[in-house]
KOLZA-358661 format. One record per residue (C-alpha): x, y, z; residue in one letter. Coordinates in Angstrom, 1 decimal. Last residue first. Layout:
BEGIN
<pt><xx>X</xx><yy>Y</yy><zz>Z</zz><resn>A</resn></pt>
...
This chain:
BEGIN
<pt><xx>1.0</xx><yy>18.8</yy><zz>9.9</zz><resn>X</resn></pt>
<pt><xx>2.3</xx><yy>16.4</yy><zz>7.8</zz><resn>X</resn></pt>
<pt><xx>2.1</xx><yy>15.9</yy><zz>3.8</zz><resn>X</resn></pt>
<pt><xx>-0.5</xx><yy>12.9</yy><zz>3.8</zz><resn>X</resn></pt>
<pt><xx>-1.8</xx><yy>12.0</yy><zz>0.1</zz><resn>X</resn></pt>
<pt><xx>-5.1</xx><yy>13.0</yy><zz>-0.9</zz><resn>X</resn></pt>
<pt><xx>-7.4</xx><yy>10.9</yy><zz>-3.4</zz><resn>X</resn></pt>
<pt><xx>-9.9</xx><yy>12.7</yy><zz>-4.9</zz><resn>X</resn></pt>
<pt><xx>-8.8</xx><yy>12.8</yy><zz>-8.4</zz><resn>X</resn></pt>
<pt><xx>-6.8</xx><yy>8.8</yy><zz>-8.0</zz><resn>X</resn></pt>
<pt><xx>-3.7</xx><yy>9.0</yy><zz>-10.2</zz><resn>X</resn></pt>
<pt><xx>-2.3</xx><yy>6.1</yy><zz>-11.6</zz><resn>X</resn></pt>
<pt><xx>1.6</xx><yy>6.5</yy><zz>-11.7</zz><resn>X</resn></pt>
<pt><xx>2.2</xx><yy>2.4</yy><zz>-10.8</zz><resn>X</resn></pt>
<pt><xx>3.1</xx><yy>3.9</yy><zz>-7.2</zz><resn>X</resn></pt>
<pt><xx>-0.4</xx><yy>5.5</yy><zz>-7.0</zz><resn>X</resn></pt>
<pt><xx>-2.6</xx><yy>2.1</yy><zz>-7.3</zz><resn>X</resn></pt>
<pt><xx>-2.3</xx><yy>1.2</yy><zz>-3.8</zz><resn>X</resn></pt>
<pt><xx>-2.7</xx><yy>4.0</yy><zz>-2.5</zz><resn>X</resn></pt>
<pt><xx>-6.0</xx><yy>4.4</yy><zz>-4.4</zz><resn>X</resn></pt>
<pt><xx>-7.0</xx><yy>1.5</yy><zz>-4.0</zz><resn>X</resn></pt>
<pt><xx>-7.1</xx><yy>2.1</yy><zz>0.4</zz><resn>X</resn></pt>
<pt><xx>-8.9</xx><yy>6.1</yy><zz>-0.2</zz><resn>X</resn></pt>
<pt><xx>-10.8</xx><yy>4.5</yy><zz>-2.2</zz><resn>X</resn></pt>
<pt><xx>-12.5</xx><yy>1.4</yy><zz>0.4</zz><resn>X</resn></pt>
<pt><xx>-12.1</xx><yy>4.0</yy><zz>3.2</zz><resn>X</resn></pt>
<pt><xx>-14.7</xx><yy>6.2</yy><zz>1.1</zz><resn>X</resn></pt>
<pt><xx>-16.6</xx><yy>3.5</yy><zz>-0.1</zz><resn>X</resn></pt>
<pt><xx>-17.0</xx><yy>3.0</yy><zz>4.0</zz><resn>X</resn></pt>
<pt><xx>-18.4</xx><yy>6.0</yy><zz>4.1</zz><resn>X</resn></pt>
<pt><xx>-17.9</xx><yy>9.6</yy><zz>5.8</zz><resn>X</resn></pt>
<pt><xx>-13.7</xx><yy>9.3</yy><zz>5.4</zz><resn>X</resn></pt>
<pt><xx>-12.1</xx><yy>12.6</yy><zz>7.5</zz><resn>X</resn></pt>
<pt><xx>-9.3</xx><yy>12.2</yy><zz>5.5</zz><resn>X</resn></pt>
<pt><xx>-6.4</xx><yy>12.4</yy><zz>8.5</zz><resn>X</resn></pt>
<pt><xx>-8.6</xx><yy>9.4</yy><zz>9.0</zz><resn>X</resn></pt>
<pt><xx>-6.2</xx><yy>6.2</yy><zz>8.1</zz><resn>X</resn></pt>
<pt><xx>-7.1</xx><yy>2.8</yy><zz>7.2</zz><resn>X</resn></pt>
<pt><xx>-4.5</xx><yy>0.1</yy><zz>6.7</zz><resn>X</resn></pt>
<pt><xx>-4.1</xx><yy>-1.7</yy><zz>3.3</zz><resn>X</resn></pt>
<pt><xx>-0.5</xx><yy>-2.3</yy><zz>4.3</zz><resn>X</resn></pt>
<pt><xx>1.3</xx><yy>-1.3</yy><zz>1.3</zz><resn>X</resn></pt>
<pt><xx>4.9</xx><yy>-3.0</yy><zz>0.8</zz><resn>X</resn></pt>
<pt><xx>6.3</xx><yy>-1.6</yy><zz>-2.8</zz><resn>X</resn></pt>
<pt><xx>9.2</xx><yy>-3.4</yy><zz>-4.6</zz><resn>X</resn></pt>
<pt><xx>11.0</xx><yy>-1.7</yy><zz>-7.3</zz><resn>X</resn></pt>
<pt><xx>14.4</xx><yy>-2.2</yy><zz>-5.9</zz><resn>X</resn></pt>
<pt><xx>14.5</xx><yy>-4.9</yy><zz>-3.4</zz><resn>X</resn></pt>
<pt><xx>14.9</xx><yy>-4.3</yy><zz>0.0</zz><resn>X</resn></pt>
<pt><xx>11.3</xx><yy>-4.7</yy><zz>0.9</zz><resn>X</resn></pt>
<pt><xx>11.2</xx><yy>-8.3</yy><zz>-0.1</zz><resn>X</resn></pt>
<pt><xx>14.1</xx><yy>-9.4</yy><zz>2.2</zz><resn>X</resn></pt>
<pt><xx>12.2</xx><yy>-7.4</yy><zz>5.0</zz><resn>X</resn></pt>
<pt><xx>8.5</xx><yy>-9.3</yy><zz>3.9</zz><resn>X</resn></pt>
<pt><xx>10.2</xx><yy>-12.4</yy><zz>3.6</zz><resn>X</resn></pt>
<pt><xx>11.3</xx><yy>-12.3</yy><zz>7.0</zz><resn>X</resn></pt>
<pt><xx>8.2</xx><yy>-11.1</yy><zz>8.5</zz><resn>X</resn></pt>
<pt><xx>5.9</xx><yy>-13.6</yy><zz>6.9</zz><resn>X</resn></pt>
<pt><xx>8.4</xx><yy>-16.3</yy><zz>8.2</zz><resn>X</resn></pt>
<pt><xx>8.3</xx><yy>-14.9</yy><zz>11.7</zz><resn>X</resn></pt>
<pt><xx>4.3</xx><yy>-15.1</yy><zz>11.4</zz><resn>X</resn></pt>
<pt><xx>2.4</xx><yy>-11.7</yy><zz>10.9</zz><resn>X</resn></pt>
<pt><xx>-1.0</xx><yy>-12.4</yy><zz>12.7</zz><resn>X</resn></pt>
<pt><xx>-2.5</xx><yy>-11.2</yy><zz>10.8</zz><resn>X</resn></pt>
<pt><xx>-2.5</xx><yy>-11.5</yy><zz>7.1</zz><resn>X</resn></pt>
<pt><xx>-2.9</xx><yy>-8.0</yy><zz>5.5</zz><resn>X</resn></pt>
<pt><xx>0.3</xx><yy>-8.2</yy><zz>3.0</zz><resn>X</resn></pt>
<pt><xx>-0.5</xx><yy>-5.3</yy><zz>0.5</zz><resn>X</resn></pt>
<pt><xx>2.1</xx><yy>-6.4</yy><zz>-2.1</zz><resn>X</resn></pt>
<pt><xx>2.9</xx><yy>-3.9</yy><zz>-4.6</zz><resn>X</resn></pt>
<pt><xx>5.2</xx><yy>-4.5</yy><zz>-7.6</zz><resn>X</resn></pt>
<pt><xx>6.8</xx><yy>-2.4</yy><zz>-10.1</zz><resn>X</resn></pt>
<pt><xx>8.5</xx><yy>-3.9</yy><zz>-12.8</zz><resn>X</resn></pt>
<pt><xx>12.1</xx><yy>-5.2</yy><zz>-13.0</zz><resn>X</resn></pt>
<pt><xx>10.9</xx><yy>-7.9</yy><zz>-15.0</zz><resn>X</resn></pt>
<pt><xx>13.1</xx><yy>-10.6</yy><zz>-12.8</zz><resn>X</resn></pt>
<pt><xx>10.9</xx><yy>-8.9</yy><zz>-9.7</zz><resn>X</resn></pt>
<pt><xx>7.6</xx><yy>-8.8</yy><zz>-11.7</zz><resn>X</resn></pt>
């Protein structure tokens, strides 16, 4: 994806991050086109189910490859 120049999304979710995961993972982010995603939960949402979490997630993850999710809603601060 990288050599493609294509978009790509990592959601690194290993913990404990290891100096070596940490290093790649700043070397990675400062390459054009490439998208670090934690697949952390948030509740500015209000989720009521754990489907809910489980979209709310995919659909971040998704969004930077222009694929819209309806009921997904992005954080735009207080």
């Amino acid at each position: 994806m990288i050599k493609e120049q294509r978009t790509l999304v990592l959601a690194a979710r290993e913990t404990p991050l290891s100096s070596i995961h940490l290093r790649n993972l700043k070397e990675l982010s400062m390459m054009p086109g490439v998208k670090i995603i934690p697949p952390m939960m948030t509740f500015y949402h209000r989720p009521e189910t754990i489907d809910e979490m489980v979209y709310h997630i995919a659909a971040k993850l998704v969004e930077p490859f222009g694929i819209e999710a309806r009921e997904y809603r992005r954080w735009n601060g207080l």
